[in-house]
N, C-alpha and C positions, 0 to 999 in steps of 0.2 A: 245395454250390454255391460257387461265387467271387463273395469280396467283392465288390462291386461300390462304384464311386464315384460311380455315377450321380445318388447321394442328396443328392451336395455344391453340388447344382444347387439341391437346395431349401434348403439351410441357410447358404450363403455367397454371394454375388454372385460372377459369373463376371466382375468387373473386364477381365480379361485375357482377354476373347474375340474382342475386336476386334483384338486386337496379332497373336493366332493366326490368323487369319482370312484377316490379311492376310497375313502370312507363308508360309500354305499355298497359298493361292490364287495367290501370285504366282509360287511355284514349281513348284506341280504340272503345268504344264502345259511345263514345258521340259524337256525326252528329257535323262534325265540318268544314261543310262549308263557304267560304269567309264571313264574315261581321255580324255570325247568333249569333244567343246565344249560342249554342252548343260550338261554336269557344272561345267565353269568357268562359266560364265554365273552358273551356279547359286552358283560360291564367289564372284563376283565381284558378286552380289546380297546374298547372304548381309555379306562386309564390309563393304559399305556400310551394311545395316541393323546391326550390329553398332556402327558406329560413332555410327549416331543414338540409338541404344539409352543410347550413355555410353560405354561400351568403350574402349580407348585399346589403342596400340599394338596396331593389326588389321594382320594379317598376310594371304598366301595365298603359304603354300609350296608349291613344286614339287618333288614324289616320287616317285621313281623305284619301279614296282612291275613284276613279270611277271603278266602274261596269262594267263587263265585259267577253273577251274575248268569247265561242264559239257560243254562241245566237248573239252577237254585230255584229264576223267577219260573223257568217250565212247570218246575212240577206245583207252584203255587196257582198255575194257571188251568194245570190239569187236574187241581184240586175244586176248582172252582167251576169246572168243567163238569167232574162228576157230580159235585153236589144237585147241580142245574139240570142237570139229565134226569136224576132220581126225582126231583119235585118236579119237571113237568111232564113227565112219565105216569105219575101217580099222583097229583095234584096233592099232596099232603107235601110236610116237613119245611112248611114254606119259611116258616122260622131259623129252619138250621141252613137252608137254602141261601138267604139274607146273610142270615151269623158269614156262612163261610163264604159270602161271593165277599163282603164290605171288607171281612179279614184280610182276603187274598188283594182286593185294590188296594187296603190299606199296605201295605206291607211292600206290594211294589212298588207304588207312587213312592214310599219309604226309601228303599233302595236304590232306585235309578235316581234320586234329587241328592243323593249323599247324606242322607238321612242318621239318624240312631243305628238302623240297620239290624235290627233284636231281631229277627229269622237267617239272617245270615248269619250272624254271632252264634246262632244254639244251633243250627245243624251244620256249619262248613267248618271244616278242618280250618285252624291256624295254619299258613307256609311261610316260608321265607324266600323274598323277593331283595335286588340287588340294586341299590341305588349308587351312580357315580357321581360326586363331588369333587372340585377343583375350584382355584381362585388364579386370579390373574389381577394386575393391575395396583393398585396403591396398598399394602398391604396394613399401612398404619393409618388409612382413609377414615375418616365420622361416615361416610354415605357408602351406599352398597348398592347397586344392582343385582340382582340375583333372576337369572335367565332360564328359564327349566326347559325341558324337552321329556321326549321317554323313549325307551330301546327298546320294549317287548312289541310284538305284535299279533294281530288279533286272527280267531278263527274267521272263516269263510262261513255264508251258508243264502238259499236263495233268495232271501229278503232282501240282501243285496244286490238285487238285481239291478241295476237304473234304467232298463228298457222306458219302463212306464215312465218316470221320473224324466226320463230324455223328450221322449215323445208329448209329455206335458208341456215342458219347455219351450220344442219345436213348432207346438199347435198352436200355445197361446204364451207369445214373447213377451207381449205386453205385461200381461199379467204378474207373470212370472220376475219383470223387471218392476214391477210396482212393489212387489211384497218381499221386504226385507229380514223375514224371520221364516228359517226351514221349516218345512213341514215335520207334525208334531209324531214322529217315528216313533213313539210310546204310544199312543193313544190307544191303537189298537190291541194291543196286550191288555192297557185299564179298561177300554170296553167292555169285555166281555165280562168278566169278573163281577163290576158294575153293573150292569145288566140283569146278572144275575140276582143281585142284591134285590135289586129295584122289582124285578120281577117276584125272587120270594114273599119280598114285606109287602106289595101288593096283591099277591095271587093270581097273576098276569101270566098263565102258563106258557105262552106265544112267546112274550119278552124272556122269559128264563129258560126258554127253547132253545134264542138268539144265541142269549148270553152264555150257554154252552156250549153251540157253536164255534161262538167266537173264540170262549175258551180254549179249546181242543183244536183249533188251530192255531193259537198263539201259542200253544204250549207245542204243537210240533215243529212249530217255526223254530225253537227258540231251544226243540232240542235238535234239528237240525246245525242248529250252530254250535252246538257242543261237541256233534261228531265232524263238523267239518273239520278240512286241515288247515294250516294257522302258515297263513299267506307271508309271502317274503318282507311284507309293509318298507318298502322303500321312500314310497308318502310319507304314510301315516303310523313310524315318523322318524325314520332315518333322516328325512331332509332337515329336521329338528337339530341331529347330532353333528350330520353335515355342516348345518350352518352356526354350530359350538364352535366347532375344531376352527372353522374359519377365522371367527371371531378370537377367538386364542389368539393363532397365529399373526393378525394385523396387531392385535395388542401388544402380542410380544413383539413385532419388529417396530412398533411405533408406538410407546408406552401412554397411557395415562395416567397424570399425575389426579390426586384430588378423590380417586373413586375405586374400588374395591368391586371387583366382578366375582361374583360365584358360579359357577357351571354344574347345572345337575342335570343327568340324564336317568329320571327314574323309574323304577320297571315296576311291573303289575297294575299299568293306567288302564290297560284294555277288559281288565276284570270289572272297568267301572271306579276306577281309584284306589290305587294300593299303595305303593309306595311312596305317593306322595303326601300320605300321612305321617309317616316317619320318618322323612324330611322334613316337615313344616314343625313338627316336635325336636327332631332331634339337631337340627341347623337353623329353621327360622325365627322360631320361636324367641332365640335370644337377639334378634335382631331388634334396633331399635324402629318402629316404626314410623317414626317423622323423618328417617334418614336413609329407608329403604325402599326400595323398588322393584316391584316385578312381573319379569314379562317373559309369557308363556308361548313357546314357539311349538304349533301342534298342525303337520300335515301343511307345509309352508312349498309345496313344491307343484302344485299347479300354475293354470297361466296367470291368474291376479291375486295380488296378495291384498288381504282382506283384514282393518281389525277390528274384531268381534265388541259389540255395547254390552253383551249380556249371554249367559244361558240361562235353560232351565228347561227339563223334560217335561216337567208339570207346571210350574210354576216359575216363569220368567227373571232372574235376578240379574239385574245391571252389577257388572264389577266395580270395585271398587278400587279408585275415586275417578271421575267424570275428571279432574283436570291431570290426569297422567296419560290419561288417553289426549285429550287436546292437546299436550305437548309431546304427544308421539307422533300428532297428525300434523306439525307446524314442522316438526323436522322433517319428517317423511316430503313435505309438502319444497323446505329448503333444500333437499338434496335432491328434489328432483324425482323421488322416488314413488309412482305411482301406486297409490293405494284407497283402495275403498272405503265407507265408515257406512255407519248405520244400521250393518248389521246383525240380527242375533240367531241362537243357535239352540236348537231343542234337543240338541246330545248334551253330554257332562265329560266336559274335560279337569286337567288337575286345575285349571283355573280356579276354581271357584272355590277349593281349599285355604288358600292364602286370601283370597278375596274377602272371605268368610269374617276370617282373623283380623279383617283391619289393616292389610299393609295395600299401599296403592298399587293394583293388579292390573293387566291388559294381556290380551293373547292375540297374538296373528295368525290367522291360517291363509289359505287360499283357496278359490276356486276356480271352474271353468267357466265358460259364457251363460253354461245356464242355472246359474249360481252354483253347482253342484262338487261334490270330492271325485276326481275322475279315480275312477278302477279303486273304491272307497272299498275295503274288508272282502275285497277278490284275490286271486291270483296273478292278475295281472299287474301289480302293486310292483313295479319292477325298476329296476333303474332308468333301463330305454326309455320309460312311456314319463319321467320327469320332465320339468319345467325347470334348466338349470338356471335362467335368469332370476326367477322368483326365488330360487336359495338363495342365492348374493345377493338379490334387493333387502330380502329380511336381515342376510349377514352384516348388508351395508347398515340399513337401518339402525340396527343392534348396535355398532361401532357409535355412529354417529347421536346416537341418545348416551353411550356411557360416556362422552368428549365432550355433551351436552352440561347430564346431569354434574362431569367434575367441574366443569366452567361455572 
């Protein structure tokens, strides 16, 4: 079973539930999807509480990101769809068949790993997304923490469903508590594509049947989520912003000397990574990286707060460095503050941007008992259905590494 933090409710005062309360409430209810207004609103709510908080020098950059993700990977899947259809239809073109099933996998394995990204570059519009920026704490500090979240949040659509995901849980615990990396929630989109491939370059009519198949419903999965509506994400990841402002706030009534906090809360992560490329360019990038630090608070408001070893939709990458996490899990460990290790993640968060670059990265999230995101890219992403103990355990955590690393 997963730790759970729920317990900190009866051993600590939740001081900090009213500061979250309000910060959720005041946002969950503005449409705050990748690139809109709704999303500035949001950054432009966001600085302001930032700056009551203590904060100083509050920013809201504007980033330039491409458009995207499940309309874009649809029609590359509905391309590969029809190719599949037309060769085992008429057993010929098995050549074009191949060309365009390996194009199309190639291209999304591309895209969902944070790839090059050259199909989304040449067909999605350039927008601009709103990233917030603030510092607190030793302002003439050599060391830096720099703490990220994000304020957009994401469409809806049935793939989300967790029914089966629950019901797998519940049937076999065990299992489900033995295997510490998510199930691989791309796979099926690469399928079929794949398949396709496989089938053309062999002549396997049956297999490039499949692989159209699969195609054509991955591609209606995936525009289903393009028309869906774009959920209040009070998760995933208000409880990110929540547990900012907090952090702020114990900074500023209880300073630390030695250490330099940066606060970014930035938008267009649910496109698949948007604005956290133009923060890692346009803030991180001059940081130095033997003296910085950073950690990713993403969907921190279930019942156990969890810190991630790795993602990778395709392909597995451990953050970087193996000893920033160890000494997240010795403080975690000294305050008492129950948290999990071991596990990895087959989504792509902004983690893996700065991780990429070389600066010592880790991300927290949480889950439920059956390792899962409760009410993950639905409607019901709401204030009620949080986990407020597990905000203040990350808030705490948070505190307690930046008192750490100025020590």
């Amino acid at each position: 079973m997963t730790t759970t933090n729920a317990r900190l409710s009866e051993s600590r005062p939740l001081m900090a539930e009213a500061t979250m309360r309000e910060v959720i409430e005041a946002l969950e209810g503005m449409v705050r999807e990748a690139g809109s207004a709704g999303e500035r609103e949001a950054s432009e709510w966001i600085a302001a509480r930032f700056e009551r908080a203590g904060a100083r020098s509050v920013s809201i950059d504007e980033e330039s990101y491409h458009d995207g993700f499940a309309g874009m990977l649809g029609k590359l899947a509905a391309g590969a769809a029809g190719a599949g259809a037309l060769v085992a239809a008429t057993g010929r073109f098995g050549k074009l068949g191949a060309a365009v099933g390996a194009g199309a996998a190639a291209l999304i394995a591309d895209d969902i790993s944070n790839g090059f990204r050259p199909w989304r570059k040449a067909v999605m519009e350039a927008k601009t997304t709103t990233n917030v920026v603030a510092e607190i704490g030793d302002p003439d500090a050599e060391r830096t923490l720099v703490v990220l979240g994000h304020h957009d949040a994401a469409h809806t659509g049935a793939v989300f469903d967790p029914t089966l995901q629950r019901k797998l849980a519940e049937t076999f615990p065990g299992i489900v508590e033995r295997i510490d990396t998510s199930l691989p929630q791309w796979w099926g989109l690469l399928a079929g594509p794949a398949l396709v491939a496989v089938g053309g370059a062999t002549g396997k009519r049956g297999l490039t049947a499949a692989g159209a198949a699969l195609s054509a419903a991955g591609a209606a999965l995936m525009e289903d989520i393009e028309r869906g509506e774009v959920v209040p994400g009070a998760n995933d990841n208000l409880s990110s912003v929540a547990a900012m402002v907090v952090v702020a706030e114990v900074l500023r009534d209880r300073p630390v000397e030695g250490l330099r906090v940066i606060l970014a809360s930035c938008g267009a992560e649910e496109i698949l990574q948007g604005g956290i490329y133009g923060f890692c360019e346009r803030r991180l990038a001059r940081l130095d990286r033997e003296r910085t630090w950073v950690l990713n608070l993403d969907t921190v408001g279930s019942p156990g707060l969890v810190l991630l070893e790795g993602e990778g939709p395709v392909i597995m990458e451990d953050f970087f460095d193996v000893t920033w996490r160890d000494l997240i899990a010795r403080v975690a460990e000294r305050e008492a503050i129950p948290m999990r290790r071991g596990m990895r993640a087959r989504a792509s968060t902004d983690t893996v941007i700065p991780s990429r670059m070389g600066y010592p990265t880790a991300c927290l999230v949480s889950v439920n008992r059956h390792k899962a995101l409760p009410n993950y890219h639905l409607p019901s992403d709401v204030g009620e259905n949080l986990c407020w103990p597990t905000i203040a355990a990350a808030a705490d955590l948070t505190e307690a590494l930046a008192r750490e690393l100025a020590a």
